[in-house]
Every structure is written in C-alpha cells, then in structure tokens.
VOGU-3710 file (C-alpha; in Angstrom, 3 decimals, decimal comma):
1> xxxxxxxxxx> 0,885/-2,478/0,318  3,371/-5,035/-0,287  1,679/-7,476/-2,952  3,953/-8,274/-5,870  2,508/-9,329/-9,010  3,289/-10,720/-11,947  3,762/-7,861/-14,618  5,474/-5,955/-12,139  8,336/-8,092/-11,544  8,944/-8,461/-15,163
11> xxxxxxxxxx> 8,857/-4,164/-14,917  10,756/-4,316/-12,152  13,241/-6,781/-13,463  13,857/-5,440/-16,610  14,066/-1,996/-15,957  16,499/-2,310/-13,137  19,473/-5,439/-14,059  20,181/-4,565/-17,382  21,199/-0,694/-16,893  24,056/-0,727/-14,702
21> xxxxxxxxxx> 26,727/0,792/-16,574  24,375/2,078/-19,384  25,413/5,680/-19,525  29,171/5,248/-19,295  28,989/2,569/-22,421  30,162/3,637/-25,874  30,087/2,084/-29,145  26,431/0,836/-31,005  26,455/-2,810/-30,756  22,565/-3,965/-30,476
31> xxxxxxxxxx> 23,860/-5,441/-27,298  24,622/-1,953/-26,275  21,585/-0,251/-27,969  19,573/-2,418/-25,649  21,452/-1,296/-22,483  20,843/2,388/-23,055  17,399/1,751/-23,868  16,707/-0,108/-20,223  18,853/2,678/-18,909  16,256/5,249/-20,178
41> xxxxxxxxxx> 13,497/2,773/-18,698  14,983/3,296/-15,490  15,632/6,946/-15,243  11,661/7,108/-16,177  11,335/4,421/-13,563  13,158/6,296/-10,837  11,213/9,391/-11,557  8,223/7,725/-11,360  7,383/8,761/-15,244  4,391/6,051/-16,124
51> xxxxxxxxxx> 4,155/7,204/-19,022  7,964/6,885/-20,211  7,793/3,430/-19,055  5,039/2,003/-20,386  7,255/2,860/-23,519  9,435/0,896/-22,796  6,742/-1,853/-23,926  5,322/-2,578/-27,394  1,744/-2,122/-27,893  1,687/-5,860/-28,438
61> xxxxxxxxxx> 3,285/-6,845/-25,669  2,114/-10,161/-24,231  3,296/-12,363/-21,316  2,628/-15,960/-20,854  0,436/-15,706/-17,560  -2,093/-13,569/-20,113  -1,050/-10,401/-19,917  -1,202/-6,990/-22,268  0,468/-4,083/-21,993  -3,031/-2,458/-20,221
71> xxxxxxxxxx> -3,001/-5,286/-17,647  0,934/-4,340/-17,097  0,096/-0,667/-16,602  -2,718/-1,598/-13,989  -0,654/-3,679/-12,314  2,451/-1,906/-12,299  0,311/1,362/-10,949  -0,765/-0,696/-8,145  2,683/-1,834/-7,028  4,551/0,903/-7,195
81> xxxxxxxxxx> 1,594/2,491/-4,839  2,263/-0,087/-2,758  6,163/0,645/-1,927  7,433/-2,740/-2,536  9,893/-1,973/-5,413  13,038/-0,408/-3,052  13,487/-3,846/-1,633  13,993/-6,065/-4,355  17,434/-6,871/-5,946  18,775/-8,005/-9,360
91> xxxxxxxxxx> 21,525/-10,514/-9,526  23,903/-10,412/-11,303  23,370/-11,517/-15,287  24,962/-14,619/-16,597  27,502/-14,034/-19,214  25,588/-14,291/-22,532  22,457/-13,655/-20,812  21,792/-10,739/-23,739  21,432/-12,335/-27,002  20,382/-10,228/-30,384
101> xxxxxxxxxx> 18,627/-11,862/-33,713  18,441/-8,959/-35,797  15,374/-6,942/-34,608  14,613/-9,232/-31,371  16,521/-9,903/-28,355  16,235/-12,315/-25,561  17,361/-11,971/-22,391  17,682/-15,382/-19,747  17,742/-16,274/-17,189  17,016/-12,985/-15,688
111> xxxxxxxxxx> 16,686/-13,267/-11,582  15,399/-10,896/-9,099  15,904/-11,424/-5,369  12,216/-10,121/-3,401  10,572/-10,393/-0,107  8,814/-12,964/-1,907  11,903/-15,094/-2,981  14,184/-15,411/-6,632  12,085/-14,971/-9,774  13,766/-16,457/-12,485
121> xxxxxxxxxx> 12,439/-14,997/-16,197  12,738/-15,191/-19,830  12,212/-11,901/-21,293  12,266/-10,884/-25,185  12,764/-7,233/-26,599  12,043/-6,209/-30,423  13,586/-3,247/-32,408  10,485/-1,521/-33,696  9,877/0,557/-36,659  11,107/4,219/-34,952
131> xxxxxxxxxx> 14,423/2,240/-34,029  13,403/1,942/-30,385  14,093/-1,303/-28,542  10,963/-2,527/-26,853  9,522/-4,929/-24,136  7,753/-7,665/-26,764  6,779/-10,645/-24,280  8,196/-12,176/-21,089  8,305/-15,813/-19,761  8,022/-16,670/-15,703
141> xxxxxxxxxx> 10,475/-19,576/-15,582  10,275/-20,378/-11,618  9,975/-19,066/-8,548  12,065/-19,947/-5,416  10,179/-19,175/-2,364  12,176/-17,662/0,800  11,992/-18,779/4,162  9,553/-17,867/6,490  10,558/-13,884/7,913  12,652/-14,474/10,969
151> xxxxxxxxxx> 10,739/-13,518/14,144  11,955/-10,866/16,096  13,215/-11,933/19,752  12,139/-8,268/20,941  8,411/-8,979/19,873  6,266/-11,125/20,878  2,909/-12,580/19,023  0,153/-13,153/20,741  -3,289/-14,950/20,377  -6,568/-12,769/19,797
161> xxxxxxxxxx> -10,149/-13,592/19,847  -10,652/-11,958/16,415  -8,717/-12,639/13,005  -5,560/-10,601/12,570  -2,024/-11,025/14,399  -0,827/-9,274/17,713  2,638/-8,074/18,601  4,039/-6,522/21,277  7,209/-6,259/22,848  8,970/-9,204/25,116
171> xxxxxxxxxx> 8,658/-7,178/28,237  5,715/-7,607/30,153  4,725/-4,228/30,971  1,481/-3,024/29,354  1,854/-0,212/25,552  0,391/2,003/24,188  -1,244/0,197/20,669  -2,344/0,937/17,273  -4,587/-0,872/15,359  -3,319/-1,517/11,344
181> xxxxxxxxxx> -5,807/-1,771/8,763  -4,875/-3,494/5,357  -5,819/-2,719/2,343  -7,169/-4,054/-0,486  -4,540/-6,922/-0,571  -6,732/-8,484/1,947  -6,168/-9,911/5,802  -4,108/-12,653/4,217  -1,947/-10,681/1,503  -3,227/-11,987/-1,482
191> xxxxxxxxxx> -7,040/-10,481/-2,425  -5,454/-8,726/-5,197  -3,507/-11,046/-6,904  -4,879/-11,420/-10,436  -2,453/-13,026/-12,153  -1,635/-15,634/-9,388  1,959/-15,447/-8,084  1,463/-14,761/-4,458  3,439/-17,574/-3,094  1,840/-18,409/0,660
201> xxxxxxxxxx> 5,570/-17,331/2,313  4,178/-13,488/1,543  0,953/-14,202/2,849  -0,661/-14,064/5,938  1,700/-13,509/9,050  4,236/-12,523/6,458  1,834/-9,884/4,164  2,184/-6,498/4,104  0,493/-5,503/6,953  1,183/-7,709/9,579
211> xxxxxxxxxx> 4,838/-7,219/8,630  4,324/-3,442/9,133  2,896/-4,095/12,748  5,904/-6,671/14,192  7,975/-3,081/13,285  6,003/-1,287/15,515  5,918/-3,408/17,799  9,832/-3,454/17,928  9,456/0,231/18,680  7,596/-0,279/22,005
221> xxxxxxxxxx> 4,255/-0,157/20,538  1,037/-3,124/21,145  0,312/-3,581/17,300  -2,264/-5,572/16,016  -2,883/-6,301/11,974  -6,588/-6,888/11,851  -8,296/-8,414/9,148  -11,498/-7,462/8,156  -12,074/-9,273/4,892  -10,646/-12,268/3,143
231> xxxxxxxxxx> -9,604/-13,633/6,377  -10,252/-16,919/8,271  -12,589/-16,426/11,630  -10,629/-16,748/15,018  -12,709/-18,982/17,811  -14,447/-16,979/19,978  -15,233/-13,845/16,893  -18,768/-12,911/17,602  -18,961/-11,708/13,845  -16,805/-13,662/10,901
241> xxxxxxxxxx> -15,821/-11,406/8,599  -16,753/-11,358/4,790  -14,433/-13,345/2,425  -15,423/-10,425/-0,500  -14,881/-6,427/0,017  -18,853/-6,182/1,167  -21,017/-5,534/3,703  -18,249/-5,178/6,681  -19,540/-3,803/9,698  -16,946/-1,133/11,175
251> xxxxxxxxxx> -18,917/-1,542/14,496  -19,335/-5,315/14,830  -15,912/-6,346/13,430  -13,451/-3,166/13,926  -15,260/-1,163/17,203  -15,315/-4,747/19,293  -11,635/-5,495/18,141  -10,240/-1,870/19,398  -12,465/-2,088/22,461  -11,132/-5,350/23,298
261> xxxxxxxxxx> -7,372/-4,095/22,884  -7,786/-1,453/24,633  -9,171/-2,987/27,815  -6,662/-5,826/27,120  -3,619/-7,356/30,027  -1,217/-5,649/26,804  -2,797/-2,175/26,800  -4,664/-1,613/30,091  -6,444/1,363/28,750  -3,834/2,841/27,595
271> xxxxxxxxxx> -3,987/5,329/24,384  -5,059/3,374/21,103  -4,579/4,136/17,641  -6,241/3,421/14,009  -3,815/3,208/11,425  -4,740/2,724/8,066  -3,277/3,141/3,939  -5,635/3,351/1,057  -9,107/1,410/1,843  -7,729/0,878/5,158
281> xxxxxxxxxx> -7,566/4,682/5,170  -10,659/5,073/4,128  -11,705/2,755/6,870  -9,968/4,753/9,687  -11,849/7,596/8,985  -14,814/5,887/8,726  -14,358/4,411/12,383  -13,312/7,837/13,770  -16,751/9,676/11,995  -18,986/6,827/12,413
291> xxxxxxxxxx> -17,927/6,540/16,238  -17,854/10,506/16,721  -21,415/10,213/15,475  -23,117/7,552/17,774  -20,356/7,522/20,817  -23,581/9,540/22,870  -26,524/7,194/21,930  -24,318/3,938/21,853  -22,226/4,862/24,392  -18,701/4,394/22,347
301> xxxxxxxxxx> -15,388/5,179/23,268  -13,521/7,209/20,478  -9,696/5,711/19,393  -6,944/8,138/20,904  -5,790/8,626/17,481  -6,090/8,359/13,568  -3,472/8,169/10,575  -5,178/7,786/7,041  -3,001/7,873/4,318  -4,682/8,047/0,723
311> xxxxxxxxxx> -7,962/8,379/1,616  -11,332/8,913/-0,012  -13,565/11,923/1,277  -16,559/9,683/0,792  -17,497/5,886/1,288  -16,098/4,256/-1,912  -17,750/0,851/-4,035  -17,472/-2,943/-2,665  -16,131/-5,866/-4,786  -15,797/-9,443/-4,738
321> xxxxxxxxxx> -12,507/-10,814/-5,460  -12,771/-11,918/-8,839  -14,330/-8,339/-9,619  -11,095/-6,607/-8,306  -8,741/-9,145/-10,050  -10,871/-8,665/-13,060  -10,595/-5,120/-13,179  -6,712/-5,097/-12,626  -7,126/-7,064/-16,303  -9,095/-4,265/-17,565
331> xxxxxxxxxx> -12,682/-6,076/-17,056  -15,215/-3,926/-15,441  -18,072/-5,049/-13,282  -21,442/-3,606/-12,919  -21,687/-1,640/-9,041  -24,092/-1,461/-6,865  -25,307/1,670/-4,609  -23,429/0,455/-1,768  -20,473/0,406/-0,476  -18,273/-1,897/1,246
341> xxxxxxxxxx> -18,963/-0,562/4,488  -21,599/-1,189/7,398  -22,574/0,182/11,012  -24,061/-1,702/13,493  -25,969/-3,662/10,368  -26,969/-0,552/8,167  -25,106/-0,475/5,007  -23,373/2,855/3,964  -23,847/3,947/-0,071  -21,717/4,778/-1,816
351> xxxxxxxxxx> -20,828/8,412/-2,309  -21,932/8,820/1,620  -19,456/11,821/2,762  -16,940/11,029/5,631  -18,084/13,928/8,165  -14,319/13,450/9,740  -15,516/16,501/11,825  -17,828/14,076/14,598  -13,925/12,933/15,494  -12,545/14,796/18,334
361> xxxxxxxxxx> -9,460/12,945/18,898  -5,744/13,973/16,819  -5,702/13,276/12,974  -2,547/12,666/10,353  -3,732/12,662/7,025  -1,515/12,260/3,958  -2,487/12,290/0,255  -0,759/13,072/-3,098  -2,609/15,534/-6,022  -1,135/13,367/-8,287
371> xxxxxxxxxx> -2,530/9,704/-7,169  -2,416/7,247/-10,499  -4,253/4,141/-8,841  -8,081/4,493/-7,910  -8,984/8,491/-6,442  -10,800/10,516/-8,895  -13,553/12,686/-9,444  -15,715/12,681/-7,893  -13,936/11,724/-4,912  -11,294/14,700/-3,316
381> xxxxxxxxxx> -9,422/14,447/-0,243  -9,594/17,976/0,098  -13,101/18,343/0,851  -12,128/16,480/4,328  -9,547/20,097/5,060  -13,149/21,562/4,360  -15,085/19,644/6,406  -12,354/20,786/9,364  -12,560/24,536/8,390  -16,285/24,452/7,742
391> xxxxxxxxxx> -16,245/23,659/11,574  -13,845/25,825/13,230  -11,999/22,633/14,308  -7,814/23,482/14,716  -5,763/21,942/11,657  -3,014/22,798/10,077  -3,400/22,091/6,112  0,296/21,653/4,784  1,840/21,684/0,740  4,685/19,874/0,495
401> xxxxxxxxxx> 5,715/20,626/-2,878  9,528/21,016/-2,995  11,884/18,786/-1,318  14,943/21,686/-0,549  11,945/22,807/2,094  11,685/19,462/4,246  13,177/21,062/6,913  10,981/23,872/6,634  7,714/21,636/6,115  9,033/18,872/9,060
411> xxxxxxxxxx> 9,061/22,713/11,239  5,535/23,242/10,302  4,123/19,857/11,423  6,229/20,171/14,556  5,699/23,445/15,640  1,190/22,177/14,653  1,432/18,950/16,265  -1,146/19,630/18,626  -3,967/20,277/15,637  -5,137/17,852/13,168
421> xxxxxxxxxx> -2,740/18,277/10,307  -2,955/17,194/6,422  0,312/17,271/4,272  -0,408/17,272/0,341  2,332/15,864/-1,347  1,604/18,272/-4,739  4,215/17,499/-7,129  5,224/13,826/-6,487  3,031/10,886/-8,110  2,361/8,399/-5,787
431> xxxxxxxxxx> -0,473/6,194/-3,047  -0,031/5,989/0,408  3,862/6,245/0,763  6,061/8,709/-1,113  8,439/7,344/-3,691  11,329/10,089/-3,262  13,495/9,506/-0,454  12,742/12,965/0,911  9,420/12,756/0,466  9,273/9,469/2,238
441> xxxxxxxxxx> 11,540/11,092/5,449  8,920/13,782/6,031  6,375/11,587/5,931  7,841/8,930/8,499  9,472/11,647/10,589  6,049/13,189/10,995  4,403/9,793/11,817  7,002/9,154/14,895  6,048/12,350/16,269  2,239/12,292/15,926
451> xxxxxxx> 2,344/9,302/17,265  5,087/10,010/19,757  3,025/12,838/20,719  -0,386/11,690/20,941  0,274/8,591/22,136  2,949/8,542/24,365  3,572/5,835/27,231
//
C-alpha cells in the first residue's frame, strides 16, 4: 500500500517540483519550454492519465538503478495503486537547478520530502525529434532517512504470540478489533521492492499496514497488522509463516490469530473484523468463504465482519520474491496450478472460485472497472455480486460513476447498511483506494459507518 520505489520517485519528483507556475509563464526560453512540458506531465498525473505520462519519458529512457521506461510504467502502476503519492512534498529548487545544452537538460539536485525521508536526484530531459521535451535518464544521488514515526500516546502496542503488531487504545477497557491484512508489500513492507530503496525506517512497525492499524486504533478500535508472509516468527507461533507468497494456510496462520484476538484481555469477545486491500483482499474473502464452508464440521467461529477492497473473484497465483520483483522488471516466471493459499494443509489452485456466499456475516466490497495493476480476465469482481444474487442473499450492488452524486451514492450505502453492499468505482482508474478526493470521501465515509455499524462497542 505504501511501498515507494525507485522509478516512482523520480515520476513523482519530476512531475510535481518543476510545474509550479507553469501555466501562468510566458515567453519560449528552453528553460520555460521545459516547465510547461512538466506542467502537462502533471495535469496527466493528477488525472491519473498513464498513458500521457509515460510520455513524458523517452522510449530510451534509462536510470542508473537499471531501469527502462517498461520497468517505470510497472512500477509507477503499482504505486500510485498504492496511495502513497498525496503525501510526499517537493522542496523548493535551488536557483540554477534547470540547466539547458541545446537539446538536453539537467535538472539537480532535485529533493522530495516522503514518509520514507529526502530523496535527493539528478535527473536529465532531451528535446526529441517532434519538439517534445522528454524524461531521458535519472540519477539517485542519496537518500536521508527520517526518524522513526512518532508513537501515538493514545495507542498502545502490545505483544502477540503470532507475527504482526497490536494496537489499541491507552485505556484499559476491552474494543471492538479488526484484523489488517497486507498486501503484497509483505509483513515487513518491503516484498516488493525490486529496485532496492526501501530504507528499514518504512519497514516493519513503520510499513504500510501496520501504520494503517495504530490509526485505527486511535479511533477506539483493537487493531492488529498481521503478517502472513515475509515475516519473522513470534515465540510461541504454532505455525511460522512462509518467507515467499506460497503455501499459507488461512486456517493455521490467519483462523488461530483472529480466534486468539477475539478471546483476548483487549477484545473479550467482542465483534472482530477482517480487513484487507488487494491480496489481502483477496485473503479476507478467502477467510470469510473458507470459514462459512467448514465452521459446522470444524466447529469455527465466523469474523463479525469483512472489508475487501480490490479483490479477485477467484484464488489468484503464488510467487517467490525474486519472481514478483522480477516481474515488476518485466521478467516473467513460469506458474504453477496453485495458488498462494492453503486450508487446514490442502492447497487451493488457482482459478478456485471464492463462493463469498458460505459467509453470513456483513460485507464492504470496493473495486474499480478500470484497475491498471494485476485484475484481468479471467478474473472479475463482479461474478462475487453474482454469487450474492445467485443466492438470494440481501446486497445492495452500487455504481459510483459521477462524483456531483456522492451525496446521492453516500444515501444509498446508508440507507443499505444493513445488506452486504459493493460500490464500483466505474469511471476512475485506480487499486484499492480512489485517487480523486471525492472518490476517496465516499469510500472512507462508507468504511466508518460499516464499521460503525457492524461493529459497534
């Protein structure tokens, strides 16, 4: 969710320092042809046009840490998927910082300001043939790592007998909780990191995911970030999990983590929820299906509550971690017929339907039409709205397609909070969280009340 990688940055960073003032600038200085060129990149950037900004790079474009211009588009798909472009900020540019050579530019030191610290870079344009300034090859010059994220003093972490981190707030009366599942960054941030520049302060306690929970937790809510791959295994874990996306077993690693919660001093039975983005979404509805399915014969307890956002309809491939980071460079890997996924040691294929209808508790479900990183044919989110009607079970199936009607659309997931309710984002581009402020408001306004509602205290 929150991994920043190389070639992103460099997107990030030129697309967004050297435009302020771009519009209003008159006069056809190179130094100024250059401006209104990156202020093009960004209005493409804002709009979430891929293919406007991969323009802004030559088809030639290289960058010392070995990457293309396909590696950049990979990457940069990913990351803006992720959400973690609205936080970072450009410093200001030295004077001189722009300097033109005829057809090439350079343009240093250029700084960004992240979660992950200042990234200083060295970045070089060219004047092409059709008189378009261009992206030609960028230079990492050093990265200053930030402190440590400041703990909250309303939340408290605690220890767990599996791997993952616990918050909860610094009273000691007993939450409701939700259980966050990460995605394919990893349990300690950095899984997908192919080109290397995951410093360790955006890492583990500090990744994505955990980050996400200590919020929650600051809300009144018993959050625990559990990792499930790529992590290291607590004392006391019956099952270590996998260091490689394979062969985890939903029952033995997630069931006995949500079990314990729940039963936990924190929770006290109390209503738990599975919260997950992407492959963590994926997961979630796994666990709700897979526990809907056995919770007769094994005798299971079913979570309180699921949010999936971006999710699959059907159990997707596994991958080691130089596959993934391979792939993110444009080198495929030969797959297996299995997926990632176990239960109770019997592996899942892949392709295996997610029969979300063996879940009787509340489900939030978000997904774009339009999602540029890894959904596909044959794999439809839609089919799981089918699997619901197929069934007679309540939901409320909901397009959200212009953003005048948020009011309208928030309305309809109030007024259908009781059902299990999917919102389609049809227009907007995007992977687990909207990029347009409106967009993103729905979304998060419908979260607190689903949970709000279905969790309560």
């Amino acid at each position: 969710m929150r991994t920043l990688q190389a070639m992103t940055m460099v997107v990030i960073a030129m697309i967004l320092s050297l435009c302020i003032g771009g519009a209003t600038m008159k006069g056809t200085t190179p130094e100024k042809e250059v401006v209104i060129m990156l202020a093009d990149c960004q209005a493409a950037f804002k709009a979430g046009d891929l293919e406007k900004i991969m323009d802004c790079y030559s088809n030639d474009f290289t960058d010392t840490q070995g990457a293309n211009k396909d590696m950049v588009r990979s990457s940069f798909e990913g990351m803006v998927a992720q959400g973690t472009l609205q936080s970072i900020t450009i410093l200001d540019l030295e004077e001189g910082a722009i300097t033109v050579n005829g057809d090439t530019a350079t343009v240093t030191p250029l700084v960004i300001n992240s979660p992950i610290g200042e990234i200083t870079y060295h970045c070089t344009l060219k004047k092409e043939t059709d008189g378009v300034w261009r992206f030609g090859s960028s230079e990492t010059k050093g990265i200053k790592e930030s402190a440590l994220l400041s703990p909250d003093n309303s939340v408290i972490e605690e220890k767990v007998p599996f791997p993952g981190y616990l918050f909860r707030p610094k009273d000691n009366a007993a939450h409701p909780g939700i259980i966050f599942l990460h995605g394919s960054e990893g349990g300690n941030g950095d899984y997908n990191d192919p080109f290397g520049q995951i410093p360790r302060t955006s890492t583990g306690k500090n990744a994505a995911t955990p980050s996400f929970a200590r919020e929650y937790a600051s809300r009144g809510y018993v959050t625990y970030a559990l990792c499930y791959y790529d992590c290291k295994c607590h004392e006391g874990n019956d099952t270590c999990p996998p260091d490689n996306f394979k062969e985890i077993d939903i029952y033995k690693i997630t069931y006995e983590a949500f079990l314990w919660l729940k039963k936990s001093d924190y929770v006290q039975n109390k209503k738990v929820a599975i919260w997950g983005g992407s492959i963590g979404a994926e997961h979630s509805l796994l666990f709700a299906s897979l526990i809907g399915k056995h919770k007769e014969s094994m005798k299971l307890i079913e979570p309180d509550a699921i949010l999936a956002f971006s999710p699959p309809d059907i159990a997707t491939g596994n991958s080691t971690k130089k596959q993934l980071n391979d792939l993110y460079k444009g080198i495929d890997f030969v797959r297996d017929n299995y997926s990632a996924w176990m239960f109770a040691n019997k592996k899942i294929k892949t392709g295996t339907p997610i029969d979300i209808q063996n879940y009787n508790g509340p489900v939030l479900i978000t997904y774009f039409t339009n999602d540029p990183i890894i959904w596909g044919a044959p794999i439809n989110p839609e089919n799981l709205v089918k699997k619901y009607s197929d069934n007679n079970i309540p939901h409320t199936f909901i397009h959200f397609c212009d953003e005048n009607d948020m009011s309208k659309t928030f309305k309809e997931v109030k007024d259908n909070i009781d059902k299990n309710i999917i919102i389609n984002f049809t227009k907007e581009k995007g992977h687990v969280s909207p990029r347009e402020q409106k967009s993103a408001s729905l979304m998060y306004e419908s979260i607190e009340l689903f949970l709000k509602t279905h969790l309560g205290d």
